[in-house]
C-alpha positions in Angstrom: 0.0 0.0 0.0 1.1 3.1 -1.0 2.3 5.9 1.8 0.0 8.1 2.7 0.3 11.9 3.8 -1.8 13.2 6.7 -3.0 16.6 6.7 -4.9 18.1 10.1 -7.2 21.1 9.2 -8.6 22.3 12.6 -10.1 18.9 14.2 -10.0 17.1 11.5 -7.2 14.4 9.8 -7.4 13.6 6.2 -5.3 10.7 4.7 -4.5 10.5 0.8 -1.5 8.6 -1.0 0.0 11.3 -2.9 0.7 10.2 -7.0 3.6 11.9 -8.7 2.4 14.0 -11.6 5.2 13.9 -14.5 5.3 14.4 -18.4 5.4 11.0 -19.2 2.1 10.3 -17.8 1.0 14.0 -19.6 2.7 13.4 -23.0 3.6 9.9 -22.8 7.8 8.9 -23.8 9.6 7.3 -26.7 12.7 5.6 -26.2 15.5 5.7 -28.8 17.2 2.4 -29.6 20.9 2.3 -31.0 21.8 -1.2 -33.1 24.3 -2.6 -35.0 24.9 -3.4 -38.7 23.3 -6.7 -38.0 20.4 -5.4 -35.6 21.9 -6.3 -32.4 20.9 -3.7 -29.4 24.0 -1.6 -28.4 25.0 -1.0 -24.8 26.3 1.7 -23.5 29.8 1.5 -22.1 33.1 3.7 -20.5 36.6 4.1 -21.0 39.3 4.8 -19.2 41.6 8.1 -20.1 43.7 6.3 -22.0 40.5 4.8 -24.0 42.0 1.3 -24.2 40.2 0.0 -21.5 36.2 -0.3 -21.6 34.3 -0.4 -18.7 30.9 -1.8 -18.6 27.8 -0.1 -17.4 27.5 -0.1 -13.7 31.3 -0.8 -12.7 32.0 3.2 -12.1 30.6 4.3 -8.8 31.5 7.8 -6.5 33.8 7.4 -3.6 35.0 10.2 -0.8 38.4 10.8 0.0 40.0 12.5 2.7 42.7 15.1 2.7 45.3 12.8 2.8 43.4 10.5 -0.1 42.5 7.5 2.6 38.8 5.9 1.3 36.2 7.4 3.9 32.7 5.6 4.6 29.5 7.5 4.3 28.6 6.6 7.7 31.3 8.2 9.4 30.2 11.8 7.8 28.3 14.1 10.0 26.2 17.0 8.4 26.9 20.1 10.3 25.0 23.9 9.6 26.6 27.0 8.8 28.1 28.1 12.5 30.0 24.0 12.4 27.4 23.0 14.5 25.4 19.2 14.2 22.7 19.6 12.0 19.2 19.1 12.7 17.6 15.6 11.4 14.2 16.4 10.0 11.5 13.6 9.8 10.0 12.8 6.7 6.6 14.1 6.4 4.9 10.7 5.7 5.4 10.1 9.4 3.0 12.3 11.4 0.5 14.6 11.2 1.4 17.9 8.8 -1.0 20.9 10.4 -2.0 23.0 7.7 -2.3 26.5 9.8 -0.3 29.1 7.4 -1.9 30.6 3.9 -0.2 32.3 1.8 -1.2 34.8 -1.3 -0.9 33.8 -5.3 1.9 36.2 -5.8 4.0 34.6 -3.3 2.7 31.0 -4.4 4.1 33.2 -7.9 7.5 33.4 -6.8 8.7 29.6 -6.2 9.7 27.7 -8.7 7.8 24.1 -8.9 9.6 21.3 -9.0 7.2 18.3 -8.6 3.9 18.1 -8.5 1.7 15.1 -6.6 -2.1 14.6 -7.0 -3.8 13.1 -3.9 -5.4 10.4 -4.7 -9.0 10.1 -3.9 -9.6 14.0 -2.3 -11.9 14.2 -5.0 -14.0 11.4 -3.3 -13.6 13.7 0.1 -15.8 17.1 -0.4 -15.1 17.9 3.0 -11.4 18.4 2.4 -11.8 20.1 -0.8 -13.9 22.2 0.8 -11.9 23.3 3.5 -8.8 24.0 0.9 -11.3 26.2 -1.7 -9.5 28.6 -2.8 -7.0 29.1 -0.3 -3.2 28.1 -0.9 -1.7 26.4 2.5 2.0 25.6 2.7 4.1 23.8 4.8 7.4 22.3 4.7 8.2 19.3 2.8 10.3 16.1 3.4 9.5 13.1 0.9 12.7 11.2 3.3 14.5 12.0 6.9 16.8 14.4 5.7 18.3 18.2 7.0 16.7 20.4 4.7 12.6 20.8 3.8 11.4 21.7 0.5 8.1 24.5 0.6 5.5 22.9 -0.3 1.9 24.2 -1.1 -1.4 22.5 -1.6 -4.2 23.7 -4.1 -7.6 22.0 -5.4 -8.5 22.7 -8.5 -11.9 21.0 -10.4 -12.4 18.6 -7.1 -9.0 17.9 -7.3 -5.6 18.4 -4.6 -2.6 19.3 -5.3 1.0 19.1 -4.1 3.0 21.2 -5.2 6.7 21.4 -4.1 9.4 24.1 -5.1 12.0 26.4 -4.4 12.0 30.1 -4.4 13.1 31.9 -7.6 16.1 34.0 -6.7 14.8 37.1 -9.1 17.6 39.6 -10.2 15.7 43.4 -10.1 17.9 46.7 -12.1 16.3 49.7 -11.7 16.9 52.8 -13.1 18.0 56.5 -11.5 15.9 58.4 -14.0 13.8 57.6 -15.8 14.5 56.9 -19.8 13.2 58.2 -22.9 13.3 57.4 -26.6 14.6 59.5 -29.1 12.2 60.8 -31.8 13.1 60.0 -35.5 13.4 62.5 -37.8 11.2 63.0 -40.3 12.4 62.1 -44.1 13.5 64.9 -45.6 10.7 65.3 -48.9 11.6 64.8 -52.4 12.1 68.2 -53.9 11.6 69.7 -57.3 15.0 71.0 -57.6 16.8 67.7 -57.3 15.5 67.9 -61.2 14.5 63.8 -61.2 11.8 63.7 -64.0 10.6 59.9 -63.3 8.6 59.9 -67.0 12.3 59.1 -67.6 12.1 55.8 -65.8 
């Protein structure tokens, strides 16, 4: 069964499995197939820098290295913030209750950029919850897995249907101007005149 996400609007607790919403399931895919003179399916391989030796698909993996180039294992790392300090470990938000409290306007929805998009599957079976979203556009912060840093996350309905939608804030780059500007008026063609002495009946 599917994970479910559990939102809390006042006293209330609604439960829907959110579905990823991407093109393929839009447009639908095609996949491009390379063969050989004979019709054989080619496979993608690596070389090496010196390009004499080939290295088959899935034999090239990333490694850490410490300063003085010994192998170091994952688990040993420790994420810290800013200031050096132990990082926070946030929960992943399929594991409690996400309280939808905090609204916020269409031009701020406006400014993230979306990233992925979930429907919840079977709100439109729920009027209640629909309802209570209307036309209002609740955020909250966003974990699909434990991790140290949230994605925002907002939740609209649209034609019976909810939506998840999870970005990240556009980092917009504003020039103004001192003064203002202004355009400099063309001048007019000069007009043909008589005393160029063009006769066109010539042409």
């Amino acid at each position: 069964m599917a994970r479910e996400l559990q939102f809390k609007l006042g006293d209330k607790v609604y439960s829907f499995p959110p579905d990823k919403v991407d093109r393929k399931k839009i447009y639908g895919w095609t996949d491009t197939v390379a063969l050989d003179d004979e019709g054989n399916e080619c496979k993608l391989v690596s070389v090496d820098e010196s390009g004499t030796a080939i290295i088959p698909k899935g034999c090239i993996g990333l490694g850490i290295l410490s300063q003085t180039n010994e192998w170091v294992d994952r688990s040993s790392l420790v994420a810290v913030d800013g200031d050096g300090n132990p990082a926070t470990l946030l929960p992943s938000s399929f594991s409690g209750e996400i309280e939808l409290t905090e609204t916020v306007t269409i031009e701020e929805f406006l400014d993230y950029q979306i990233t992925t998009v979930y429907e919840l599957y079977g709100a439109d079976e729920n009027p209640d919850f629909i309802k209570e979203i209307s036309d209002k556009i609740y955020t909250f912060t966003f974990n699909y897995r434990d991790g140290y840093e949230g994605s925002q996350a907002f939740i609209l309905q649209n034609d019976g249907k909810a939506f998840v939608l999870v970005g990240a804030p556009c980092e917009f780059a504003f020039v103004g101007l001192e003064q203002a500007g202004y355009l400099e008026e063309a001048e007019e063609d000069e007009e043909f005149s008589d005393e160029l002495g063009i006769d066109f009946s010539m042409m």
